[in-house]
Phi, psi and omega in degrees: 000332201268324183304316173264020153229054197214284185310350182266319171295319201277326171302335175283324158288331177284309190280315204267301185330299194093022196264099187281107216303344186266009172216357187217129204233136208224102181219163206228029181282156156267167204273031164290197212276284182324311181301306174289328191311318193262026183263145153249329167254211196260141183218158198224100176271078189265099168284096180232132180322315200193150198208115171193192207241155188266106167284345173304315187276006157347142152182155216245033178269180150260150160273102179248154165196152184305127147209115162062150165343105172077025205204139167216150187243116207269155168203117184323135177284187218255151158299159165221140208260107164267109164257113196270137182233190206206107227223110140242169190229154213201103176214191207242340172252174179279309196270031149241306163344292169273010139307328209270301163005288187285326161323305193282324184287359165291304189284357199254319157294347180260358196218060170243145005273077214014125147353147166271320190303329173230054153262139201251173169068209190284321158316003105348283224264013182299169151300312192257167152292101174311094186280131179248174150228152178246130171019081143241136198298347183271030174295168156347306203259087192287282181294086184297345191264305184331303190310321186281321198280014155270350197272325183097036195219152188288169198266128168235167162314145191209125200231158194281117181242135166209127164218174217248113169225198220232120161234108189267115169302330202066045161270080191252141169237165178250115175232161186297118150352076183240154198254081185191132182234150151228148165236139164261135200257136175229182170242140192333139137228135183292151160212143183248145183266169189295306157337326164103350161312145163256181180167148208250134194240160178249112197234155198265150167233154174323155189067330201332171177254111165275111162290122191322145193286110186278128171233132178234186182174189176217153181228119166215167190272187163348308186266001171123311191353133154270136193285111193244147195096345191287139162289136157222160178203163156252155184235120182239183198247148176267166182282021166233009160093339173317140169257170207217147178273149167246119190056177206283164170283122173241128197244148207278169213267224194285316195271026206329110192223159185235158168197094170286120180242163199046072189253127192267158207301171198155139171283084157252169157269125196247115197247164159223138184231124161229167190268150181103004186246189172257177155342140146256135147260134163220154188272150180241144158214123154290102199257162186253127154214204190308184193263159190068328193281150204294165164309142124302166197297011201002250154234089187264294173218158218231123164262127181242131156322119133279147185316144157089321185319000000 
């Protein structure tokens, strides 16, 4: 990955830049003393420096899709990774230097998030647009001369490249088929990194709003069959202990399957009726819970006895 994207910074220079590789040298060494001392012509240096993970843009969802009867299949969405690279230009006068400088921090600002045309390898294949930041100041690299007196080398212009790329674990699972979504609404909160960035996240707090519940399911009988036509409903308690219907009597379709929506998170009975049969009751509970972590099993499916069954 890093490799196809080193070939991607250098195509992207070559190509948007215009920079002709037989007269101009695009190298990923690192810049030291030993290193620079033997350049003769004008070179274009992407170091990179630091590899870490971007938490602002974190997530901790799954990606679900149906796979085969009663089954879904989840798959961790991808991390997302900055990798800072530290862009000097290296000629024998100063003032082509900082031209040569200025040339590159022009195209690097003309062209984020990086061209589809010239990426190369598996970044072809992200999700997302491979996004840079350009020469910004809360980057990564804070003291610039410490850093050349680690490298043993003079201190020059230097301009900061970090991009953002996509690390897919490949983490799939199989898990049951539920139709039920919750949202929990939280509040701005600032965090600051061991770095001294800030950045801002939305984190629950005392009071949230649990927002009503999308709940589906299928009703078939014994051999699997699915029932179309079967009555479902919830029945939940009033603060007087009375029960009560919650939301409308719904009836299931060809493939019987159902979807009650807005359902609030709760303690109910979850009834199906169908005819010529008695009632199925089952308890039902909506629970609110962290964010990423999977749903329970609720009522994904109900077998009603059918004649002859």
């Amino acid at each position: 990955m890093i490799n196809d994207l080193d070939e991607t910074l250098k195509q992207l220079l070559i190509q948007k830049a215009q920079l002709d590789p037989a007269e101009v040298d695009i190298s990923f060494d690192t810049p030291t003393r030993d290193w620079s001392t033997p350049v003769t012509r004008p070179t274009i240096n992407l170091y990179l420096f630091d590899i870490r993970e971007n938490r602002t843009l974190r997530e901790l969802d799954w990606d679900d899709e149906p796979s085969g009867y009663g089954q879904v299949r989840r798959k961790r969405l991808p991390l997302r990774m900055d990798l800072s690279y530290m862009v000097t230009c290296w000629t024998s006068a100063t003032e082509d230097q900082h031209r040569l400088l200025w040339h590159v921090l022009e195209t690097f600002f003309r062209h984020s998030p990086l061209p589809e045309d010239v990426l190369q390898g598996a970044l072809r294949h992200m999700l997302r647009p491979v996004r840079t930041e350009v020469a910004q100041p809360d980057g990564v690299l804070k003291n610039v001369s410490d850093f050349w007196g680690a490298l043993e080398n003079q201190l020059r212009p230097a301009v900061n490249l970090v991009v953002t790329l996509e690390l897919d674990l490949n983490q799939v699972e199989l898990a049951p088929l539920v139709f039920a979504s919750i949202t929990r609404l939280g509040m701005p909160v600032i965090y600051r990194d061991p770095e001294g960035r800030e950045y801002t996240m939305r984190a629950l707090r005392p009071g949230w709003d649990a927002l009503p519940v999308r709940l589906g399911g299928v009703v078939h009988d014994k051999k699997g069959q699915p029932i179309g036509g079967a009555a479902v409903r919830l029945i939940g308690t009033q603060a007087d202990g009375r029960p009560v219907q919650v939301g409308p009597t719904l009836h299931t379709d060809a493939a019987g399957r159902y979807v009650l929506p807005n359902v609030p998170p709760g303690q109910y009975t979850f009834v199906v009726e169908v005819t010529g049969r008695a009632p199925q009751q089952q308890p039902l509970s909506l629970a609110v819970r962290e964010r990423g972590e999977p749903l329970g099993e609720f009522v994904h499916e109900v077998e009603v006895p059918m004649n002859g069954a």
